[in-house]
C-alpha positions as a Markdown table, in Angstrom:
| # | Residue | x | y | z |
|---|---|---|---|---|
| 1 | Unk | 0.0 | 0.0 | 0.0 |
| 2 | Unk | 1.6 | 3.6 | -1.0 |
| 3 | Unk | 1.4 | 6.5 | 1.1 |
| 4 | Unk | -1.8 | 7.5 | 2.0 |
| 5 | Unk | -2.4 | 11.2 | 2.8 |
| 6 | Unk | -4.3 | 14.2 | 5.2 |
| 7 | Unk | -6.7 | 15.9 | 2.6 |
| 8 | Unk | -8.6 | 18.9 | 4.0 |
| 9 | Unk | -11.0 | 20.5 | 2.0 |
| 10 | Unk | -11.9 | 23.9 | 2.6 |
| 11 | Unk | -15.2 | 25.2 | 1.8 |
| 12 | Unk | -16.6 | 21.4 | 1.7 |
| 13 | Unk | -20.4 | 22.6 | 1.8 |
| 14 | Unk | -20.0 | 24.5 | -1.4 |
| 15 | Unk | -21.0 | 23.7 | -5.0 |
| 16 | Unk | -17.2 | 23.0 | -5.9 |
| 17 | Unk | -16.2 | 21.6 | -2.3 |
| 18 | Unk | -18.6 | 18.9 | -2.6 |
| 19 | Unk | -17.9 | 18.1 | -6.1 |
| 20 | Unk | -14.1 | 18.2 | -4.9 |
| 21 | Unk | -15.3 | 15.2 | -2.0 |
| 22 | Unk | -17.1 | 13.3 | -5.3 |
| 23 | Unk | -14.1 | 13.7 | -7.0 |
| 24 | Unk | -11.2 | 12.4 | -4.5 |
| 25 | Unk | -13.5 | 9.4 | -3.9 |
| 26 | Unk | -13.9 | 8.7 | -7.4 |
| 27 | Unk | -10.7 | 8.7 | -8.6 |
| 28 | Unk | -9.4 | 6.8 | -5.7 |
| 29 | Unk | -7.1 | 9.1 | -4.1 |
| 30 | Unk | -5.0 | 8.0 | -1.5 |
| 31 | Unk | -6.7 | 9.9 | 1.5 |
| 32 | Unk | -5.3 | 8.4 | 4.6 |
| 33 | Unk | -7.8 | 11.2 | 6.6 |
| 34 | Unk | -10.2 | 13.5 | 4.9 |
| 35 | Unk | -10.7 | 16.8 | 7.2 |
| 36 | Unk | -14.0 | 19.0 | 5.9 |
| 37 | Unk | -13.5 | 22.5 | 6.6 |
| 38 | Unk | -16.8 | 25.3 | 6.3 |
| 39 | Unk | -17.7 | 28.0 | 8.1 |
| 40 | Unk | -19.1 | 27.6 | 12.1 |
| 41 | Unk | -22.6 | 27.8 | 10.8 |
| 42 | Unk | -21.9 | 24.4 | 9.1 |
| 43 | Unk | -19.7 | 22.6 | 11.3 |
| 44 | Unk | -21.5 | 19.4 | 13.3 |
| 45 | Unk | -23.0 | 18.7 | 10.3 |
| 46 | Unk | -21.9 | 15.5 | 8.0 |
| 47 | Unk | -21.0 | 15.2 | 4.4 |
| 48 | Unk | -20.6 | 12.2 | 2.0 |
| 49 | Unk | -17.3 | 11.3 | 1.3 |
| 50 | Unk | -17.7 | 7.8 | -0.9 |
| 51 | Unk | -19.8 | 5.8 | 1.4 |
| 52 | Unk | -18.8 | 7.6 | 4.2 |
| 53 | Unk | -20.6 | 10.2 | 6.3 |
| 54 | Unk | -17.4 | 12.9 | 7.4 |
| 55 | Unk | -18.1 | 15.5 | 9.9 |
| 56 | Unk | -17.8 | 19.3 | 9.1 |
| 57 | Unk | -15.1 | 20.7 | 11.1 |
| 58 | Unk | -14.7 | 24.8 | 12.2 |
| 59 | Unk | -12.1 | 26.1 | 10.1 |
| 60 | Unk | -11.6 | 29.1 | 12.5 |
| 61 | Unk | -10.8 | 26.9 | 14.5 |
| 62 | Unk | -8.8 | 24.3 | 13.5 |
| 63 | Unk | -5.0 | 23.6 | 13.8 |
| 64 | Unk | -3.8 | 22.9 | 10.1 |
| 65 | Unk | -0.9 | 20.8 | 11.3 |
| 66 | Unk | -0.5 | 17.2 | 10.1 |
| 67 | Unk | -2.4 | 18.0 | 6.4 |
| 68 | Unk | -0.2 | 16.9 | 3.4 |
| 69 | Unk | -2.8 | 18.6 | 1.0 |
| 70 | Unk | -5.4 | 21.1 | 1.5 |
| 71 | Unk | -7.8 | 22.3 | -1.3 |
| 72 | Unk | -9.6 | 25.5 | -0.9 |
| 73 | Unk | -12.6 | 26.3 | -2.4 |
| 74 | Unk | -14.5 | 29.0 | 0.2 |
| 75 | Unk | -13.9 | 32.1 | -1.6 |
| 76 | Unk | -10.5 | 34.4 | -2.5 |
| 77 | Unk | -11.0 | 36.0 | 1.5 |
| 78 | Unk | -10.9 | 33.0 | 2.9 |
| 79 | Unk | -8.3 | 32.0 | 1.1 |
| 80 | Unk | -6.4 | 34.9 | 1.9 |
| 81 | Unk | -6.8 | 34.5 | 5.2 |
| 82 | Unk | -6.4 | 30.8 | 5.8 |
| 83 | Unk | -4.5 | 29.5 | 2.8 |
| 84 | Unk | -0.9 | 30.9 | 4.1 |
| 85 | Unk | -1.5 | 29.4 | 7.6 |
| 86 | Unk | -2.1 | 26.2 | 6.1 |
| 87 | Unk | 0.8 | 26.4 | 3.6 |
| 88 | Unk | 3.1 | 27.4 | 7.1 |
| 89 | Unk | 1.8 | 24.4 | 8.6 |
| 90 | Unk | 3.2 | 22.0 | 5.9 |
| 91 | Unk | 0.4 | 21.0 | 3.9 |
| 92 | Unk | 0.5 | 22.1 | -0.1 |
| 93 | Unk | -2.6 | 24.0 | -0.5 |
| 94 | Unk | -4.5 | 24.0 | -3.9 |
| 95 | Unk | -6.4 | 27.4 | -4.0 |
| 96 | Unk | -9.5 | 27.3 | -6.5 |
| 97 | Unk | -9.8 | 31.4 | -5.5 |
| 98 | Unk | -8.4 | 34.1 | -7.5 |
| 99 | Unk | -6.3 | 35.3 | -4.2 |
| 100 | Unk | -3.5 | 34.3 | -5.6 |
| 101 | Unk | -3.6 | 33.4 | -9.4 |
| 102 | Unk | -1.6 | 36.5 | -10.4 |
| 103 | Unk | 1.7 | 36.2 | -7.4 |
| 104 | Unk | 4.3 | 35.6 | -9.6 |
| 105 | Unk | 5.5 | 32.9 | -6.7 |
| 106 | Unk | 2.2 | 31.2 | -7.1 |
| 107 | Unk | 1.7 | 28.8 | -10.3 |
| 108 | Unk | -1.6 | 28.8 | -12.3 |
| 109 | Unk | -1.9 | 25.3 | -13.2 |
| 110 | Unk | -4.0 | 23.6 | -15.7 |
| 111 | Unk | -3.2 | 20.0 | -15.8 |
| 112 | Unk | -3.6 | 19.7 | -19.0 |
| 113 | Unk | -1.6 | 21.9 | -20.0 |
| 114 | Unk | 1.6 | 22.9 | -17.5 |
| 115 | Unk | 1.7 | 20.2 | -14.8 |
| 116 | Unk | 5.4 | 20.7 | -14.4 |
| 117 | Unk | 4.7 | 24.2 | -12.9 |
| 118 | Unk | 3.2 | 22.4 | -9.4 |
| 119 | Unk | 6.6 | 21.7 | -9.0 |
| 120 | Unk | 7.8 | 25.5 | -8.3 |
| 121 | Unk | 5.5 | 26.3 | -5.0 |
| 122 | Unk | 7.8 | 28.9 | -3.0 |
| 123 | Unk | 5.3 | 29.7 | -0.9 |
| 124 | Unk | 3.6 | 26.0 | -1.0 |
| 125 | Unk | 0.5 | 27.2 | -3.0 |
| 126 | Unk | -1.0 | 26.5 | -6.3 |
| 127 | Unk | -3.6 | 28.1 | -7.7 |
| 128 | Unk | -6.5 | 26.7 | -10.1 |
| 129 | Unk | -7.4 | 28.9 | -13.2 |
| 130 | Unk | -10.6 | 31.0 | -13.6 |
| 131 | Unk | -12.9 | 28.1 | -15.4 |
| 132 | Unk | -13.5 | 29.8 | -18.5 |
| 133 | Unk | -9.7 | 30.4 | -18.5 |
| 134 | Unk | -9.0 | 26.3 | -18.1 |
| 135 | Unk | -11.5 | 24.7 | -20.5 |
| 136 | Unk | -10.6 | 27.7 | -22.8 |
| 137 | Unk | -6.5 | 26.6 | -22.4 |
| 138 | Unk | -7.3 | 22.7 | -22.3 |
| 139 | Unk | -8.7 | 23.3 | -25.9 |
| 140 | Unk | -6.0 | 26.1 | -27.1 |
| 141 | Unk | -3.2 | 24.7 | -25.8 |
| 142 | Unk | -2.0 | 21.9 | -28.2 |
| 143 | Unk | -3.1 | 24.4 | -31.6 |
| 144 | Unk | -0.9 | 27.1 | -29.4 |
| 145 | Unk | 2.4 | 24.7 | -29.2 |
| 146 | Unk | 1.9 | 23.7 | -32.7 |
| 147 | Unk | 1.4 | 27.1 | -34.8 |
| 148 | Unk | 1.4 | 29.7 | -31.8 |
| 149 | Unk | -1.6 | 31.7 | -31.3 |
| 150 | Unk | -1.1 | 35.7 | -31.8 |
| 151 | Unk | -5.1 | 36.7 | -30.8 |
| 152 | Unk | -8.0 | 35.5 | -28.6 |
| 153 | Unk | -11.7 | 36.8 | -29.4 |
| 154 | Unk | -13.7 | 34.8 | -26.8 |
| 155 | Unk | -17.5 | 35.4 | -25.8 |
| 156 | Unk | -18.4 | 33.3 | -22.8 |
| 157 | Unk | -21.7 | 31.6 | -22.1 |
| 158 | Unk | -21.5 | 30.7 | -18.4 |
| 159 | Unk | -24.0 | 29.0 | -16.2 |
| 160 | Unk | -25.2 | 30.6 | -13.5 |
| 161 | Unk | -23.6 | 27.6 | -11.2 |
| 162 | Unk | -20.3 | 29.5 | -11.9 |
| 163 | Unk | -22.2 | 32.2 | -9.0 |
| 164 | Unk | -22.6 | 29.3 | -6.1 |
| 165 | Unk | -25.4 | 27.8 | -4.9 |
| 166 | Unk | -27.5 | 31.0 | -4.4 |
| 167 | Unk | -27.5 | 31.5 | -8.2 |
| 168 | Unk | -28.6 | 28.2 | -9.1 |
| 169 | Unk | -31.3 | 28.9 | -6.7 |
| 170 | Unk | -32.6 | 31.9 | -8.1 |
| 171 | Unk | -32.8 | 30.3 | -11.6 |
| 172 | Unk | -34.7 | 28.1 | -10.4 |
| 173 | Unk | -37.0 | 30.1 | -8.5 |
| 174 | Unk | -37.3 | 32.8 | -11.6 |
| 175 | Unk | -38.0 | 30.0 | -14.3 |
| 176 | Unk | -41.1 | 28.6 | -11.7 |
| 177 | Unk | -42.4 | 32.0 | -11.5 |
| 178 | Unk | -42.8 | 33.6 | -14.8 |
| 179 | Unk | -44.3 | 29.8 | -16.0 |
| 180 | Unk | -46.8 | 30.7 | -13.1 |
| 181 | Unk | -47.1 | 34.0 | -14.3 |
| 182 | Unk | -45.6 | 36.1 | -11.4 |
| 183 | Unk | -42.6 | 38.4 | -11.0 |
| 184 | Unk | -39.0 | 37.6 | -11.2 |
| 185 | Unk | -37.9 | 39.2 | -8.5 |
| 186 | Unk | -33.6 | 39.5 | -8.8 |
| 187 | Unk | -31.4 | 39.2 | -5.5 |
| 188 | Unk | -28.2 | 37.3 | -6.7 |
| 189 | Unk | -28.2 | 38.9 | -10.5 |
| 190 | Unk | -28.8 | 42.9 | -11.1 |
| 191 | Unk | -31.4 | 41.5 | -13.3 |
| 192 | Unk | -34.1 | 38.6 | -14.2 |
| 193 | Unk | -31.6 | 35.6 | -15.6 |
| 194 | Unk | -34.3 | 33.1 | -16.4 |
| 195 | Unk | -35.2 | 32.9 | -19.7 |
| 196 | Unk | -32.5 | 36.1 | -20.4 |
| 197 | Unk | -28.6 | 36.6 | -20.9 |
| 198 | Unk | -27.0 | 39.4 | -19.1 |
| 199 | Unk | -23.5 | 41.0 | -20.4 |
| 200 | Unk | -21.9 | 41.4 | -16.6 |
| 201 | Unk | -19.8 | 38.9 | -14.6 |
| 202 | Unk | -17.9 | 40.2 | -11.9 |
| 203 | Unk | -17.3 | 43.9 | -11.3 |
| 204 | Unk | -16.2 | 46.7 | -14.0 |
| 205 | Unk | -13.0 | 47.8 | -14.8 |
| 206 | Unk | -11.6 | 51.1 | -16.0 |
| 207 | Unk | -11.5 | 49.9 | -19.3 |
| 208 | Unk | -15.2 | 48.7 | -19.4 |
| 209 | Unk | -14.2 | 45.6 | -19.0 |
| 210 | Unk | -15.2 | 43.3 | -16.5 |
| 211 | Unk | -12.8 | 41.6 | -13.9 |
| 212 | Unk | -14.3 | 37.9 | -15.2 |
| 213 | Unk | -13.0 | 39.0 | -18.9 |
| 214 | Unk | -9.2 | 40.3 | -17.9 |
| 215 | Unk | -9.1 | 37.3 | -15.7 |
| 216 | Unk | -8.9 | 35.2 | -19.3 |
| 217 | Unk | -6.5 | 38.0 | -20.4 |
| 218 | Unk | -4.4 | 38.0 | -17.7 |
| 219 | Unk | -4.6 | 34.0 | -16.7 |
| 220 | Unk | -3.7 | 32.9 | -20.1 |
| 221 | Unk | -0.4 | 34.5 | -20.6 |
| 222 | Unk | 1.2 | 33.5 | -17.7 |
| 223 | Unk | -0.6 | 30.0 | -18.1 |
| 224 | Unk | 0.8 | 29.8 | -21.9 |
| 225 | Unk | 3.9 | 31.9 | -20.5 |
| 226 | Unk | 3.6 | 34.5 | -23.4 |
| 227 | Unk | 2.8 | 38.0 | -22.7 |
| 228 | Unk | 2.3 | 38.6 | -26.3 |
| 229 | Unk | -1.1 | 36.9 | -27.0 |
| 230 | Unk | -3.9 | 39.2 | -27.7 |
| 231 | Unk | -7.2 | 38.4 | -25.4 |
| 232 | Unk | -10.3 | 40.2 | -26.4 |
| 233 | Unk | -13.3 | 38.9 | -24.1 |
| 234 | Unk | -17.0 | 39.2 | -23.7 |
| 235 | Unk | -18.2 | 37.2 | -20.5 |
| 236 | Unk | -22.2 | 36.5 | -20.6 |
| 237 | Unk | -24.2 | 34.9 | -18.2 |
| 238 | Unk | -26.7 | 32.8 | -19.5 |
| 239 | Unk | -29.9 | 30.3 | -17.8 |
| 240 | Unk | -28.1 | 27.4 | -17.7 |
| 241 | Unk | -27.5 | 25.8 | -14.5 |
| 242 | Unk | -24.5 | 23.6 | -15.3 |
| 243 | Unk | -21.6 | 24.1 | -18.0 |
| 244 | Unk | -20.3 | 27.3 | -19.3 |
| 245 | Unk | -19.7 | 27.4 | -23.5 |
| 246 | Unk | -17.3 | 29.6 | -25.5 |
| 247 | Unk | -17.5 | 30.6 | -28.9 |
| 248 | Unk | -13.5 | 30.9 | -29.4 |
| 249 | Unk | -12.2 | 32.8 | -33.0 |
| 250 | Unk | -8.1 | 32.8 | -32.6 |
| 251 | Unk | -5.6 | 34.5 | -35.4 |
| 252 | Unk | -2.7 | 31.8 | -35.5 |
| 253 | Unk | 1.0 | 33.0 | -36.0 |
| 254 | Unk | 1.4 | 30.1 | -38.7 |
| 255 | Unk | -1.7 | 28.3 | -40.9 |
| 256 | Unk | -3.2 | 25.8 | -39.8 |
| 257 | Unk | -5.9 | 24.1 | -41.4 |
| 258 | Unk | -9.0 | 22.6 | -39.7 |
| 259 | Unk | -8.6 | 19.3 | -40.3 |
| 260 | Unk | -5.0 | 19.4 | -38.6 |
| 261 | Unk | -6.7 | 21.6 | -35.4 |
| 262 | Unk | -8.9 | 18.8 | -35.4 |
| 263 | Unk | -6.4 | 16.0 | -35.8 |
| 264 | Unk | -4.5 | 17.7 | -32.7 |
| 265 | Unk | -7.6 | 18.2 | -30.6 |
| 266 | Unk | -8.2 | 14.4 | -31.0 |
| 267 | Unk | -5.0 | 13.7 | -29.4 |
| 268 | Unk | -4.9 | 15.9 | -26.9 |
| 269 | Unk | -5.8 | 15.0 | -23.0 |
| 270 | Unk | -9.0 | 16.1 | -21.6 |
| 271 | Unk | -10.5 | 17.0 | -25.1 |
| 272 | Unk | -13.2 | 15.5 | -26.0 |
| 273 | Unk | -14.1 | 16.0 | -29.9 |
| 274 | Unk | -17.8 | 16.2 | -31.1 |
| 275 | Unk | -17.6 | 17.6 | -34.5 |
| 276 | Unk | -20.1 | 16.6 | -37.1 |
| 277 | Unk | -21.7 | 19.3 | -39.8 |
| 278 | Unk | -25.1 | 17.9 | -38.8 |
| 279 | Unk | -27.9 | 18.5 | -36.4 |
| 280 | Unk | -26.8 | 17.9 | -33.0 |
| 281 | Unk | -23.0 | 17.0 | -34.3 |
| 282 | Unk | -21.7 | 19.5 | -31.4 |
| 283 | Unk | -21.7 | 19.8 | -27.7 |
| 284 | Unk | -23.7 | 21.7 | -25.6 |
| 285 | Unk | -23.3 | 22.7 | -21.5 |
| 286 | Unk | -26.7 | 19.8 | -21.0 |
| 287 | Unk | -26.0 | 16.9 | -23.4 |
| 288 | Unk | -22.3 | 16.9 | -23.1 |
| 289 | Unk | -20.8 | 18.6 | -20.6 |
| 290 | Unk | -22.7 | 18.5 | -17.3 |
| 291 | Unk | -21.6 | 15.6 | -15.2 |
| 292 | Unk | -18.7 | 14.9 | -17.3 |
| 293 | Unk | -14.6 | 15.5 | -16.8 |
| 294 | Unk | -14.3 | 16.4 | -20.7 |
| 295 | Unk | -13.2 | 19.9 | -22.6 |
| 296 | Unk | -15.8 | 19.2 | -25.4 |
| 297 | Unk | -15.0 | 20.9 | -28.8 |
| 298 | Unk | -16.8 | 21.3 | -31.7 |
| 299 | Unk | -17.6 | 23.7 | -35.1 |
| 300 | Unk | -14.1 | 23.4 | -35.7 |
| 301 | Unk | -13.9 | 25.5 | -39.0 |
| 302 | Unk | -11.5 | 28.3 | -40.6 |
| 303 | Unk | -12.1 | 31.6 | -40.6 |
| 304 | Unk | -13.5 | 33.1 | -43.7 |
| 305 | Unk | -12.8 | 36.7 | -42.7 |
| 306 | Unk | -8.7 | 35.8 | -41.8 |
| 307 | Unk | -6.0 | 33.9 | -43.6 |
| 308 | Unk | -5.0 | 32.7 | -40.7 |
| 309 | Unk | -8.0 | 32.2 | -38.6 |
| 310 | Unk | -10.0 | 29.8 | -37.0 |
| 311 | Unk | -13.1 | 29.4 | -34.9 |
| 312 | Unk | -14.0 | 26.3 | -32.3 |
| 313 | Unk | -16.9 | 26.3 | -30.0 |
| 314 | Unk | -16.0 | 25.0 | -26.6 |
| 315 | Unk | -18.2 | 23.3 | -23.6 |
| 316 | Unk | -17.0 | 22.1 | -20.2 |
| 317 | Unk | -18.6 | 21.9 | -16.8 |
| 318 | Unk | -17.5 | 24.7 | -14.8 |
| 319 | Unk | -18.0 | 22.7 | -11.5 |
| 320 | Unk | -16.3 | 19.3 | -12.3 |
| 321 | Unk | -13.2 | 20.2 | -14.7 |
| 322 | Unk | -13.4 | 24.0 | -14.3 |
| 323 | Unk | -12.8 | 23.6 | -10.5 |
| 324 | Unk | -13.0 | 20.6 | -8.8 |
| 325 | Unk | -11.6 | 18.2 | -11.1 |
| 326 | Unk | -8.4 | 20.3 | -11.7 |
| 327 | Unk | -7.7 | 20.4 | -8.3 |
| 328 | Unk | -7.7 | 17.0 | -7.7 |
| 329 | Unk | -5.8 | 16.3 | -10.9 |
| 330 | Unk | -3.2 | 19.2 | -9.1 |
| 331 | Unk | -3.0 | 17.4 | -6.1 |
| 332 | Unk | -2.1 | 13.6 | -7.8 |
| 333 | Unk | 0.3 | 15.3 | -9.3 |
| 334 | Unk | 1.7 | 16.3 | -5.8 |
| 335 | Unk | 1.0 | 13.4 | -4.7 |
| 336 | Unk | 3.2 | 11.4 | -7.3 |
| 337 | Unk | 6.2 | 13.4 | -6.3 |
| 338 | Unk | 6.1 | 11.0 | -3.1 |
């Protein structure tokens, strides 16, 4: 039997902390004990873990020493409060926040795409990408390393899942009142998001962008390590509960045709190809990506307005890979470092 290990998972009552538990238990990591973290609100409560039942623990209160590996997912205040004292204590922590995606002593990690970078912790953190950012990279990536990419135009479709629990909540709340003919009523969104899309994740920036949108500016060149890529983004929340989609055009340093993007795509981990010029011959956030560990990619096609363009459309579940999955993936790769 190999080494078996102290996982603590921070935030373990949340959409992505309990798909984080699903996760560890479903690929068979080697937790030795599994310490779940929340607020004091939650704490004396249980929580599956595999066919076990675990009991919520204080974080306020409890003494990090002893964890190998902790994954955070409560939020980037948390983190910055409570990741540090954990990484002091010994454990590697794995920080799904944005706290700390920009330190230039923290790596961004997608799996996928630069696991060697776990290996260079100073400060024994690692932080998981934005989700857009990482299903956008999973698919990129390989098309990147063959022909470099000079530009990104991205519009995001995200699921309102992507805003915790509360947001699913009011989706579904919204969508059973106007089909009962009665009032939306908005709390978690500025406006009604059933049955309507709304151009505003995160806050605005000076350059009327949103923070959501420089987030895939800023996470994919030091992901990618090149400052030079171009990022234009439009981030756009949309009434779907699970599974965010991007509409993805790119302007390639050198041609590449899009039977050879495809032919790379196919061979590359965590992409999963659904690309038939037919009805239903792509993915969508409900029949392919909700549920599942897959970047799915699909209308794979060149650019008719650029020589050197090309356009993919690109689903993922922004819960299982976008946060909880690459977290886990992070920590096997600590893990396998013995």
């Amino acid at each position: 039997m190999g080494r078996q290990y102290k996982v603590a998972v921070v935030g373990a009552t949340g959409v992505v902390g309990e798909a984080m538990l699903a996760l560890l238990a479903e690929r068979g990591f080697p937790v030795g004990e599994l310490v779940a973290l929340a607020s004091e609100r939650s704490a004396g409560g249980t929580i599956d873990f595999g066919d076990d039942e675990v009991v919520i623990r204080d974080l306020a209160g409890f003494d990090p020493a002893g964890v190998d590996i902790a994954l955070f997912a409560a939020g980037g205040a948390v983190s910055r409060e409570f990741a540090p004292r954990f990484a002091a204590a010994g454990a590697v922590v794995v920080d799904n926040s944005s706290a700390f995606r920009l330190d230039d002593d923290v790596p961004l990690v997608v799996a996928e795409v630069n696991p060697e970078a776990v290996k260079q912790r100073p400060r024994g953190i690692i932080a998981n990408p934005n989700c857009s950012t990482m299903q956008m990279l999973v698919a990129l990536a390989p098309i990147h390393r063959s022909v470099g990419i000079e530009r990104i135009n991205v519009a995001t479709y995200q699921s309102v899942s992507g805003a915790g629990r509360g947001a699913l909540e009011e989706l579904g709340r919204q969508t059973a009142a106007l089909l009962g003919f009665q009032e939306a009523d908005p709390q978690r969104f500025p406006v009604q998001i059933a049955f309507n899309l709304i151009p505003h994740i995160d806050e605005f920036l000076d350059n009327g962008y949103t923070r959501e949108e420089m987030k895939l500016v800023w996470e994919t060149r030091k992901i990618l390590g090149d400052a030079s890529i171009q990022v234009n983004a439009t981030a756009v929340r949309v009434p779907v509960f699970y599974g965010h989609s991007e509409a993805l055009h790119i302007e390639t340093r050198g041609h590449i045709s899009a039977a050879d993007a495809r032919a790379l795509l196919e061979a590359a981990p965590g992409v999963v190809v659904v690309d038939e010029r037919a009805a239903g011959g792509y993915p969508t956030p409900v029949t392919h990506a909700s549920g599942r560990d897959g970047v799915f990619v699909g209308r794979i096609r060149e650019d008719i307005s650029h020589p050197r363009g090309l356009d993919l459309w690109v689903v993922s579940d922004n819960i299982r890979k976008g946060a909880a999955l690459n977290a886990v993936q992070i920590a096997e790769l600590v893990a396998s470092e013995g």
